[in-house]
Each structure stands twice: as C-alpha cells, then as structure tokens.
TIGU-737180 format. One record per residue (C-alpha): x, y, z. Coordinates in steps of 0.25 Angstrom, whole numbers. Layout:
- px py pz
- X Y Z
...
This chain:
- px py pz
- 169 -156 0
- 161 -161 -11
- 150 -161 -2
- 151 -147 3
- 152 -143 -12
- 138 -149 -15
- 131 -142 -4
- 137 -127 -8
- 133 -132 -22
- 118 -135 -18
- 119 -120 -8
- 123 -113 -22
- 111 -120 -32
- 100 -118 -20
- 89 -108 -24
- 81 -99 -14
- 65 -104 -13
- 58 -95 -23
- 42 -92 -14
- 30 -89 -23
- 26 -75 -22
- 10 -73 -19
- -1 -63 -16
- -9 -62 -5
- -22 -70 -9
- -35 -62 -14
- -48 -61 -6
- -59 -68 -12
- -68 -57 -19
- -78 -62 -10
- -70 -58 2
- -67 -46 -4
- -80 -40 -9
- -88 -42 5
- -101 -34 6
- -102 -20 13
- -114 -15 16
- -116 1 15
- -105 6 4
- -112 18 -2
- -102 22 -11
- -104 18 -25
- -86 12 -23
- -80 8 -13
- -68 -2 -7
- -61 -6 5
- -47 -10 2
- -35 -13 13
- -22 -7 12
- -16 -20 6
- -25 -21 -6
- -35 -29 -2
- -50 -27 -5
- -60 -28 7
- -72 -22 1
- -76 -16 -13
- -88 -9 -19
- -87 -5 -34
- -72 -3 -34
- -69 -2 -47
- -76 9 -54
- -70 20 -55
- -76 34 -51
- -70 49 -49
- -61 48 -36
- -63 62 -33
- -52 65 -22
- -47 50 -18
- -39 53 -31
- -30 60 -23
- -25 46 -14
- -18 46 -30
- -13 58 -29
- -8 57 -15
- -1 42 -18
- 7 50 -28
- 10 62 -18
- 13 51 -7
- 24 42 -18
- 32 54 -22
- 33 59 -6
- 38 45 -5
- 48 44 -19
- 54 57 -15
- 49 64 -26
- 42 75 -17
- 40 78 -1
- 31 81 8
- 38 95 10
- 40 101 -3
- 32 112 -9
- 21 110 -19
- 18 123 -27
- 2 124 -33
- -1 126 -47
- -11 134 -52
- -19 121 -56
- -17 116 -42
- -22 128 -34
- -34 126 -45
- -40 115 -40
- -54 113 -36
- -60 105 -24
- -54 101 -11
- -41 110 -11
- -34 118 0
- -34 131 -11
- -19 129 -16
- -14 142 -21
- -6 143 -35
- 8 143 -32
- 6 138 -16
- 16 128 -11
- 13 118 -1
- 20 107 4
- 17 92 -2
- 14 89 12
- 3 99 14
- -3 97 1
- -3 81 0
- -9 85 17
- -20 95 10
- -23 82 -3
- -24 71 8
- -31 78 19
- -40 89 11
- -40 84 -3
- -33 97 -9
- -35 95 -24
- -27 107 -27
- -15 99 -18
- -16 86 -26
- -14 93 -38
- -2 103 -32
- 5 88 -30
- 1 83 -40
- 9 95 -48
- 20 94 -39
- 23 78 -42
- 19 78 -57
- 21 91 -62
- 5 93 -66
- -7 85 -62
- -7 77 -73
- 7 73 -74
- 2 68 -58
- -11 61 -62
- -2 54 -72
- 4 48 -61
- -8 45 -51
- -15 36 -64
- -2 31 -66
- 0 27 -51
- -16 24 -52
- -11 11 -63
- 1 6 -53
- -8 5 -43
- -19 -4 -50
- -30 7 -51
- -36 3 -63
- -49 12 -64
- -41 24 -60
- -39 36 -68
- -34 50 -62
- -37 63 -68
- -33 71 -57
- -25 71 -44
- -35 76 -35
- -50 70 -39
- -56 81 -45
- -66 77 -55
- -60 73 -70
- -65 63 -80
- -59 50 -80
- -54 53 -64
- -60 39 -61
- -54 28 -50
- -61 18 -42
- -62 13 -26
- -52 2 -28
- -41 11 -36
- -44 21 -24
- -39 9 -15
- -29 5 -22
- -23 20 -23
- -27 21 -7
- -19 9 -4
- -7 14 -10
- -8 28 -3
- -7 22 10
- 4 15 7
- 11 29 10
- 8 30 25
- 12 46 25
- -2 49 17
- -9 46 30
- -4 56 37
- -12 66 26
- -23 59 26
- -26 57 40
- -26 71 44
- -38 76 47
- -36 92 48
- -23 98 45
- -18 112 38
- -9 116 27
- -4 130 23
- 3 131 38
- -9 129 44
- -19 139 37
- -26 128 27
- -34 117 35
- -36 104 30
- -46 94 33
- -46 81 29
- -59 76 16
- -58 63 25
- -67 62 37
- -65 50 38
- -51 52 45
- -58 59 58
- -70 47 58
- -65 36 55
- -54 25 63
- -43 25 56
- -44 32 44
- -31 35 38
- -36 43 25
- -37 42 12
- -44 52 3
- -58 58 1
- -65 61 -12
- -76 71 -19
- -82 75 -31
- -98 75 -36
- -94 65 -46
- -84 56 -38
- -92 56 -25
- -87 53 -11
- -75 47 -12
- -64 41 0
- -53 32 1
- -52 31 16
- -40 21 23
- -40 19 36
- -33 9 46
- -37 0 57
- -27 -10 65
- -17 -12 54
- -29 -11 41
- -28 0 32
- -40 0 22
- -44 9 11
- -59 12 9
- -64 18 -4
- -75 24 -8
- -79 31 -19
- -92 39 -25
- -99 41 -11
- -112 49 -11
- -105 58 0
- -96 59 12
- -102 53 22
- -106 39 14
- -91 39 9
- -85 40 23
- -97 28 26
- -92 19 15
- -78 22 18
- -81 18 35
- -90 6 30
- -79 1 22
- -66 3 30
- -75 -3 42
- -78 -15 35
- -63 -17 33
- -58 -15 47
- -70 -24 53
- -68 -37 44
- -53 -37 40
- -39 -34 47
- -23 -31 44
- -16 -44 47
- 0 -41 47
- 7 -51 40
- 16 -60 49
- 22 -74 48
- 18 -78 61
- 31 -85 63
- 46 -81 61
- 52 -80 48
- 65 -87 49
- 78 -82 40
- 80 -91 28
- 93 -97 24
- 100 -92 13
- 110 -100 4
- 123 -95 -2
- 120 -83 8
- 130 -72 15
- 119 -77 26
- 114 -89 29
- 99 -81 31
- 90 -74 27
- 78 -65 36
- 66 -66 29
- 53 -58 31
- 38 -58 28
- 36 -47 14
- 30 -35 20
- 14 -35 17
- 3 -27 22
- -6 -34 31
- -17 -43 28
- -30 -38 26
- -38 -50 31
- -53 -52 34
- -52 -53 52
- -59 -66 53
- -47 -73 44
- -36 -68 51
- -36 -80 64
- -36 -87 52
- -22 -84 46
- -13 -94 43
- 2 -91 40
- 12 -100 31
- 26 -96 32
- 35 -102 21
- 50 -99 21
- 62 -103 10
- 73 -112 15
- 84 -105 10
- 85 -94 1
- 97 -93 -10
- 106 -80 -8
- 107 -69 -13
- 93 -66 -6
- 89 -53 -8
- 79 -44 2
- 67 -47 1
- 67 -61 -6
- 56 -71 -5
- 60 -80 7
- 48 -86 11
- 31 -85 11
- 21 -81 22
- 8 -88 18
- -5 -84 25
- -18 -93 24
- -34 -90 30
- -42 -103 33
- -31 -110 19
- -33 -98 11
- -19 -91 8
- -19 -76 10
- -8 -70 9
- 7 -75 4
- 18 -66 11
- 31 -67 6
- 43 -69 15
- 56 -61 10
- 70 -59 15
- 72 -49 25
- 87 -48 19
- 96 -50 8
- 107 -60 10
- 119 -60 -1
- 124 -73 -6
- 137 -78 -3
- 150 -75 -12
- 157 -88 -17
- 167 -87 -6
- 157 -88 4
- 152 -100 -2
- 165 -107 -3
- 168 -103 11
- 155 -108 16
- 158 -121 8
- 171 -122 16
- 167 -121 28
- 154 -129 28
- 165 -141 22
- 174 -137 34
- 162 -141 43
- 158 -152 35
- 171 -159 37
- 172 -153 51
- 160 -161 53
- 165 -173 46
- 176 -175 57
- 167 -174 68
C-alpha cells in the first residue's frame, strides 16, 4: 500500500510540459524587397492575405486615398452586419447632407430609404459617395461620429500614417494614408468573405431595377481571378486601386496609389499580382503525420485529442516548397484540468535549416479533473491489481 501511495503522490505533484510560444520567422528584407521592373505609380505594394510583404515601392508615405478610403468604411459596415448591430435588410433613411454629396453617387434623394444591402452593393460596386455617408449616419449618428470610429479602427490595426477625414475620399486636408495601411485595411476586409460578393459584381441594379450599376473596377471583367477591392480618383490623389485576387489557394492584395491614369494603374496592379502568382504559392499547413492524443493525469479521461492551431497557409517562394521539412513535438502528459485549446505540442517547419514557421498544437477538447473520490478509487484498484499481480 505504501507503495501505491507514492505513485498517487507523484500523479498529484506532476506538471503538464509548458511549450514556448513563437512567430513565424521574418523574410529577410532582401528577400522581401525584390526588384520589379515597370511599377509607374509613384506607391505601391504587393501584400498576401497573411500579412506578408512580397513586394514594396515607397510604401510608407502617405498620400490622399481618394476613394480606396471607403475599404475603411465598408470594414466598419461589414463588422456591425456581423456584431448584430444592423442587417443587410433594414432601411436606411438619406439626410439632406447625404443626398448632397458630390462625385460618384447613384443621386440619393432627401428622405429616400434603401436597404443596407443596396446601399453597401451601390458603395462597393459604384462608389456611391452619397451611400457611404447614408451609412455612415445610419451606424454613428453623423459622419463624424463614424470617421471617429474609422481612425480609431485605422490605430488597432497598425495604420500608422493614416488619418480620415471623411468616409468616402473626397478631398479634405489632412485625408492622407499610405499603400501599406491600405494593405493592411484590405487584408482585414477580406477577412469577411460576404464583401466579395459586392465587389465581385460586375453589373447589377438597385431601386427595383430602374438604377444600374457598374462596377469603377475593370479589372473584375480582365483579369483572372480578381475578386475586388476598391478604386479611386481625385486630381490631387490620382489613380488609385487596391485590387485582390486569388489564384490556387493565394489571395493577394495589390496597392497602388498616385497613378497618372487608369490604364497605368490597372498595369501596375496586373504587373504586381503577376509577379506574386508566378514566384510564390499557398502551402496548407499540415503535420505530415498523425497527431496522436496526449495523456492526461488526474483526468476524467486518460486522453486528450490534440490538433494543429488553425493558421492561414504559407506564403512561400515555389522553388523552397520541395524543400520543406516538418518537426512534430508532442508533451507526454498534460496535467488536468485541460482546457480547450491548451498548448499540447509544437509543429516546427524548416527550409534548407532555416526555421519558418512554429505551429502550435493545442487540445481539440477539454478534459475535467478527477474529483478525490475518483482518485481514491483509482488508487484502490490499481492496489487491487498490484497484489493480484503479486500472487501470480
């Protein structure tokens, strides 16, 4: 008995392994800042939908948006559809001020109501300044309230050399951001998958069919795999666009920003996203072998499933994927209680020695710990076997 008492003693003192955390490792800047012959625009970069940097050209100095500020304005539309805070079937009433607006608009009358849907459809597909600000009223109270809240988002996100003026792009001192912030803003908009089916369209109506739209972005009608984003104009912002598109699995995000005109915009914007399909590709991230359940001391379960953290793919240069190497790391034992999601394990992936990714492995479940009955009770019967065993 004494014996069976020092091996409950050692299951009740024994700690769960405790994993390093780890972020996937940066791209040299030499690796990231390849040549590209034939960018016009004065700013530009060429971002993958995970963050990564394939390509950048002046990106950091901050220029009027003209229109792409409304990928801002439709983020904040897209997160209040998905909090619950509005939906896509309720009525928008224009103000005065709204139905004022100059520019690309589909001529909102004072007192008109349309639907959100129709509206954020006329913003995404036609640029409709004066629907950006009938949202933008319908979500804040006033315009200002809601440019309040696109800056404020503009901070959370990393945009450093953003500031808003407006909701729509229309010109206003100190309405200044930059290709990267554009990315960055991009990036976070396609995170809500719905979007794309606004800016994808490439004729649609509103107003029961009596109001076509068309969409600013030629590019969805030319060009393989466009999925969106937003165009953008004004004499002192220039050409503008920030155009995604995806190919086998690789979403990417092309900026560009103060082109001469239209068709040297759409140019950089192909030149660019080309570039990214032709050098680099999506890689899933797999173990490349089973990932067994982990045992659990003091648990109502002896295991404990365990599962690779969900990540985007890889974005990885094509000549290094045959190149990939995977270490899987697993605990021994894990200490209950466990919870969901608990770090069980590491997934690390190497190229040619150099690590380029660490992938956590979690729990798949949570598993309760055993109550002090249970304990006892397993202590009994493992005695029971132990002298079961001694009599054989």
């Amino acid at each position: 008995m004494k014996k069976c008492g020092k091996k409950v003693l050692a299951m009740i003192l024994c700690l769960g392994m405790v994993w390093g955390g780890g972020k996937a490792a940066q791209v040299p800047e030499e690796e990231q800042l390849q040549p590209l012959a034939g960018i016009q625009a004065p700013s530009a970069i060429l971002m993958s939908e995970d963050g990564t940097v394939l390509y950048e050209k002046d990106a950091d100095t901050p220029r009027e948006p003209a229109s792409v500020t409304k990928v801002m304005t439709m983020l904040l539309v897209m997160e209040a559809l998905e909090n619950g805070q509005i939906t896509l079937d309720e009525m928008v009433t224009t103000s005065a001020y709204a139905a004022s607006m100059g520019g690309s608009q589909i001529y909102l009358k004072e007192n008109e109501q349309m639907t959100v849907d129709e509206m954020l459809k006329s913003v995404a597909v036609a640029s409709a300044n004066d629907c950006a600000v009938a949202l933008a009223e319908h979500l804040a109270g006033t315009e200002e309230a809601f440019v309040a809240r696109m800056n404020e988002r503009a901070a959370q996100l990393g945009m450093e050399n953003t500031h808003f003026q407006n909701c729509n792009g229309l010109p206003a001192d100190g309405h200044v951001t930059t290709a990267r912030d554009i990315a960055m803003m991009s990036r976070q908009l396609m995170g809500h998958e719905k979007i794309f089916e606004y800016t994808r369209i490439w004729t649609d109506w509103v107003r029961n069919g009596t109001f076509g739209l068309t969409n600013t972005n030629k590019m969805i009608n030319t060009y393989q795999g466009m999925t969106g984003l937003k165009t953008g104009y004004t004499t002192g912002a220039g050409y503008c666009l920030s155009a995604t598109a995806e190919r086998e699995g690789l979403s990417l995000i092309a900026v560009v920003m103060g082109a001469a005109d239209s068709q040297s915009r759409n140019a950089d914007a192909a030149a660019l996203l080309n570039y990214g399909f032709a050098g680099y590709q999506a890689v899933p991230i797999t173990a490349d072998q089973p990932i067994m359940p982990v045992p659990v001391l003091l648990g109502k379960q002896e295991y404990v499933l365990c599962q690779l953290e969900e990540r985007p793919p890889l974005v990885l240069k094509k000549e290094l994927v045959p190149t990939l190497e995977k270490e899987l790391a697993m605990a021994p034992s894990l200490s209950a209680p466990v919870k969901e999601g608990a770090r069980a394990g590491l997934l690390t992936i190497r190229s040619q020695g150099e690590e380029i990714a660490r992938i956590p492995v979690v729990t798949a479940e949570k598993v309760e710990k055993k109550s002090p009955g249970g304990l006892f009770l397993e202590l009994f019967k493992r005695c029971a076997m132990e002298r079961e065993e001694g009599r054989m």
